[in-house]
C-alpha positions as CSV (number, residue, x, y, z in Angstrom):
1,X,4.4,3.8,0.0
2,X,7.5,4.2,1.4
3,X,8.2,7.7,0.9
4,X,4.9,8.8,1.8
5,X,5.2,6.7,5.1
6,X,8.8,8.8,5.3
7,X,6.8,11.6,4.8
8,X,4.1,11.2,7.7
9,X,7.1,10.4,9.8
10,X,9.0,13.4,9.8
11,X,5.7,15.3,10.1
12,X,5.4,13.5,13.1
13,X,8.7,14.1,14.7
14,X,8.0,18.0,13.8
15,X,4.9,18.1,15.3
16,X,6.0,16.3,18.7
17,X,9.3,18.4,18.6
18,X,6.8,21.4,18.8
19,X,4.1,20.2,21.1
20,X,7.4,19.2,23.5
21,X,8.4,22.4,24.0
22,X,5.4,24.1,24.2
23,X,4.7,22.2,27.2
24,X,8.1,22.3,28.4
25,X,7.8,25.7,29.8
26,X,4.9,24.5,31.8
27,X,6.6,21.5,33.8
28,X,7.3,22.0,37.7
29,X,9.1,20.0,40.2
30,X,7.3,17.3,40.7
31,X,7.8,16.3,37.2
32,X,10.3,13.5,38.7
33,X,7.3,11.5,40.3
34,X,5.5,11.7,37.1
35,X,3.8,8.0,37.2
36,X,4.4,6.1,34.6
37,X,0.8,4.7,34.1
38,X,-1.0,6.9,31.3
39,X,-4.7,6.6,31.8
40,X,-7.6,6.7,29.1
41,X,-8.7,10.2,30.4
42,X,-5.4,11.8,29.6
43,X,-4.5,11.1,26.3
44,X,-4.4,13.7,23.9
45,X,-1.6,12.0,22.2
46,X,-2.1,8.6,20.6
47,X,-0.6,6.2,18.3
48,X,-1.5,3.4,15.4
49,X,1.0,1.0,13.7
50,X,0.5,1.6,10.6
51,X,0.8,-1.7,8.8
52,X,-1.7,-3.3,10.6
53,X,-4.0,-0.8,9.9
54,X,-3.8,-1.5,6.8
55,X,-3.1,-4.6,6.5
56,X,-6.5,-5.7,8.7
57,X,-8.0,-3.3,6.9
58,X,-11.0,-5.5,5.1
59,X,-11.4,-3.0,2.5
60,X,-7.6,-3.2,1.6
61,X,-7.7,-6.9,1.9
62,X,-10.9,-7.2,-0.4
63,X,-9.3,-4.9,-3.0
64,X,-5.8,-6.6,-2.7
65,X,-7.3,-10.3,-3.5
66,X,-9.1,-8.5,-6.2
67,X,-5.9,-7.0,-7.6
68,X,-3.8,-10.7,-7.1
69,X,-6.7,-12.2,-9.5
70,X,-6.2,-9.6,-11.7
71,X,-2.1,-10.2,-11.8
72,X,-3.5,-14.3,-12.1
73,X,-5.5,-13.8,-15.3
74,X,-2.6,-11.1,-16.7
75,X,0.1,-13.9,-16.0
76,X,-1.9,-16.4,-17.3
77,X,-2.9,-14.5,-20.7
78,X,1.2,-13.8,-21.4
79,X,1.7,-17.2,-20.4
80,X,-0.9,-18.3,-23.2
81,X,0.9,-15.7,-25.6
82,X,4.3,-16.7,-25.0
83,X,3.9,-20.4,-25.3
84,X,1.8,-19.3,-28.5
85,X,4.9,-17.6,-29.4
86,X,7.5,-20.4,-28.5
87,X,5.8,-22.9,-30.7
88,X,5.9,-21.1,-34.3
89,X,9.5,-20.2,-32.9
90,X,9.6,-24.3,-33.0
91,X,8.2,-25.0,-35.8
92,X,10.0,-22.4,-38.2
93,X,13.3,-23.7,-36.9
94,X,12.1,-27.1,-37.9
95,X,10.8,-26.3,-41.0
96,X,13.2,-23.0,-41.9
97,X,14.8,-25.2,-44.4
98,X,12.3,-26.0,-46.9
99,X,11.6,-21.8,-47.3
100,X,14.1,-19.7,-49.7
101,X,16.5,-17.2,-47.7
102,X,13.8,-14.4,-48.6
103,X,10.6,-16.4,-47.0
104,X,13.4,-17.2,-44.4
105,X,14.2,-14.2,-43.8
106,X,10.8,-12.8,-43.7
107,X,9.7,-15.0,-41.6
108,X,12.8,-14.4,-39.0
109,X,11.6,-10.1,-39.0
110,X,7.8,-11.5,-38.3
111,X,8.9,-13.3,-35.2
112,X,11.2,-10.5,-34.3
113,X,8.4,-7.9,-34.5
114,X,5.8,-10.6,-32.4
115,X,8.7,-11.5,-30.1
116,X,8.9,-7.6,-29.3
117,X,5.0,-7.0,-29.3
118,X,5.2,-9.2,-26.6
119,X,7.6,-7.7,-24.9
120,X,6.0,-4.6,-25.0
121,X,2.4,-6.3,-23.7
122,X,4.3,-7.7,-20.8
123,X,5.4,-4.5,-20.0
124,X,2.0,-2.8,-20.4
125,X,0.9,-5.0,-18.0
126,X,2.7,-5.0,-15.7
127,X,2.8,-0.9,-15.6
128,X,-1.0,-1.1,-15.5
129,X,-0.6,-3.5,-12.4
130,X,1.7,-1.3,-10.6
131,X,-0.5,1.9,-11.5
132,X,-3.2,0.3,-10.1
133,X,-1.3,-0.8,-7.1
134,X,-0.5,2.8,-6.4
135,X,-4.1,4.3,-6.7
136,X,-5.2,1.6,-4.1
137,X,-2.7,2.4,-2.0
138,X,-3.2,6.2,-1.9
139,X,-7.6,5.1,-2.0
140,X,-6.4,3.6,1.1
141,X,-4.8,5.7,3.0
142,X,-6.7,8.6,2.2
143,X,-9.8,6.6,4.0
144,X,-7.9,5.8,6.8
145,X,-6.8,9.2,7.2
146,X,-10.2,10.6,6.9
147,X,-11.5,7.6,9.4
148,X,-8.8,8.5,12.1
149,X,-9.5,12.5,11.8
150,X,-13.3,11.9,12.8
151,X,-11.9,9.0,15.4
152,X,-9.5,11.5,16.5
153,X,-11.8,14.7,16.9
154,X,-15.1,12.4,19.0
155,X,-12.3,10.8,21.2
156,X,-11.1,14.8,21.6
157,X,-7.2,13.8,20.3
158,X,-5.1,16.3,19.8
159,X,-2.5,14.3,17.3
160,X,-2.4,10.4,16.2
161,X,1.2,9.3,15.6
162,X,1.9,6.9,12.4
163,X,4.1,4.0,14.2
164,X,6.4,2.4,11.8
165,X,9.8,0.5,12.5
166,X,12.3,2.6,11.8
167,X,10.2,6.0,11.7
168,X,10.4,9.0,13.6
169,X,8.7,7.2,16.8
170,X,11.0,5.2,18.9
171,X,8.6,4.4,21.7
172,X,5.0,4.8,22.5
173,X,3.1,3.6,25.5
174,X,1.0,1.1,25.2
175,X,-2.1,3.0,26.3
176,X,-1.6,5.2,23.7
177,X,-2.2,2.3,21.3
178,X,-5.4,3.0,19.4
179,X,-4.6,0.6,16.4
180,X,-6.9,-1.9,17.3
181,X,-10.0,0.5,17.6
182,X,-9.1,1.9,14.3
183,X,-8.8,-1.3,12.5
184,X,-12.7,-2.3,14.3
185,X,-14.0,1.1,13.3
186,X,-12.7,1.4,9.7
187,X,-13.9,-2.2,9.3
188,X,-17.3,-1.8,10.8
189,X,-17.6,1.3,8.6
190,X,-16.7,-0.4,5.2
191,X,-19.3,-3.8,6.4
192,X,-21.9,-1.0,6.4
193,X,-21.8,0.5,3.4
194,X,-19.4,-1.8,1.6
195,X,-21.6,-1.2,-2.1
196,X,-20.1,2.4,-1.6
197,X,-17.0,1.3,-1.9
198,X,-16.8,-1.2,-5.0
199,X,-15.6,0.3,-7.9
């Protein structure tokens, strides 16, 4: 997520670079009383933070409860497994000495080889998690961007800024701030049609 928000944010810088001096050419002198008030009729340029939007997002947040339950029932099934595990662990060191050293010993490779089976289910799991982590992620954002291009193109933007701490946006006024309509308009979409989106 990350790099894909590093991504958008270089993009961003890029684009304002080149709509800055594109427009630069076209300033005059009386660009010092500029007022510092922006008002809803001239933007062209606007802004969302980034996190919220996805973080109110109702769709992410249904998906990402779903997800947790999903990480529940996996932590619960290895827990099951392990403490499965642990007790004929338990009971072959109680009991190892009545066996012969070839029982013993066969018995010490069959609780390697399930020791490492689980291992390697833990580790299934918790790539299948991660995998699905990532597709919801990239589900998500490639709503979002699809919801902000229509937003963008009725409310006649020209360019919606990602706003992230640290990316390529220092500052943004605060009429430029369309995150709450985004977040009310993505969430009103997916509360219409919300069987669309179950999968």
């Amino acid at each position: 997520m990350k790099r894909g928000l590093n991504l958008i944010g270089a993009l961003s810088l890029a684009t304002v670079l080149l709509y800055s001096c594109e427009t630069a050419g076209t300033a005059d002198s009386s660009e010092s009383s500029t007022s510092s008030e922006v008002t809803q009729g001239d933007l062209t340029i606007a802004f969302v933070y980034t996190d919220s939007v996805i973080n109110k997002y109702d769709y992410f947040k249904t998906k990402s409860a779903e997800l947790t339950e999903k990480g529940k029932k996996f932590e619960g099934d290895l827990q099951g497994r392990a403490s499965g595990f642990q007790q004929e662990v338990q009971t072959f060191q109680q009991t190892g000495g009545n066996m012969t050293p070839n029982q013993a010993r066969a018995k010490q490779e069959e609780l390697a080889k399930k020791e490492q089976n689980l291992m390697t289910y833990r580790d299934n799991l918790m790539q299948e998690l991660s995998a699905d982590e990532a597709a919801l992620y990239s589900e998500v954002y490639d709503r979002v961007q699809s919801y902000i291009k229509t937003y963008a193109e009725t409310n006649e933007l020209t360019m919606v800024l990602s706003y992230t701490r640290g990316g390529a946006v220092w500052y943004g006024n605060d009429a430029l701030d369309i995150t709450e309509s985004v977040i009310e308009g993505l969430n009103k979409d997916y509360t219409a049609a919300p069987a669309d989106t179950v999968k």
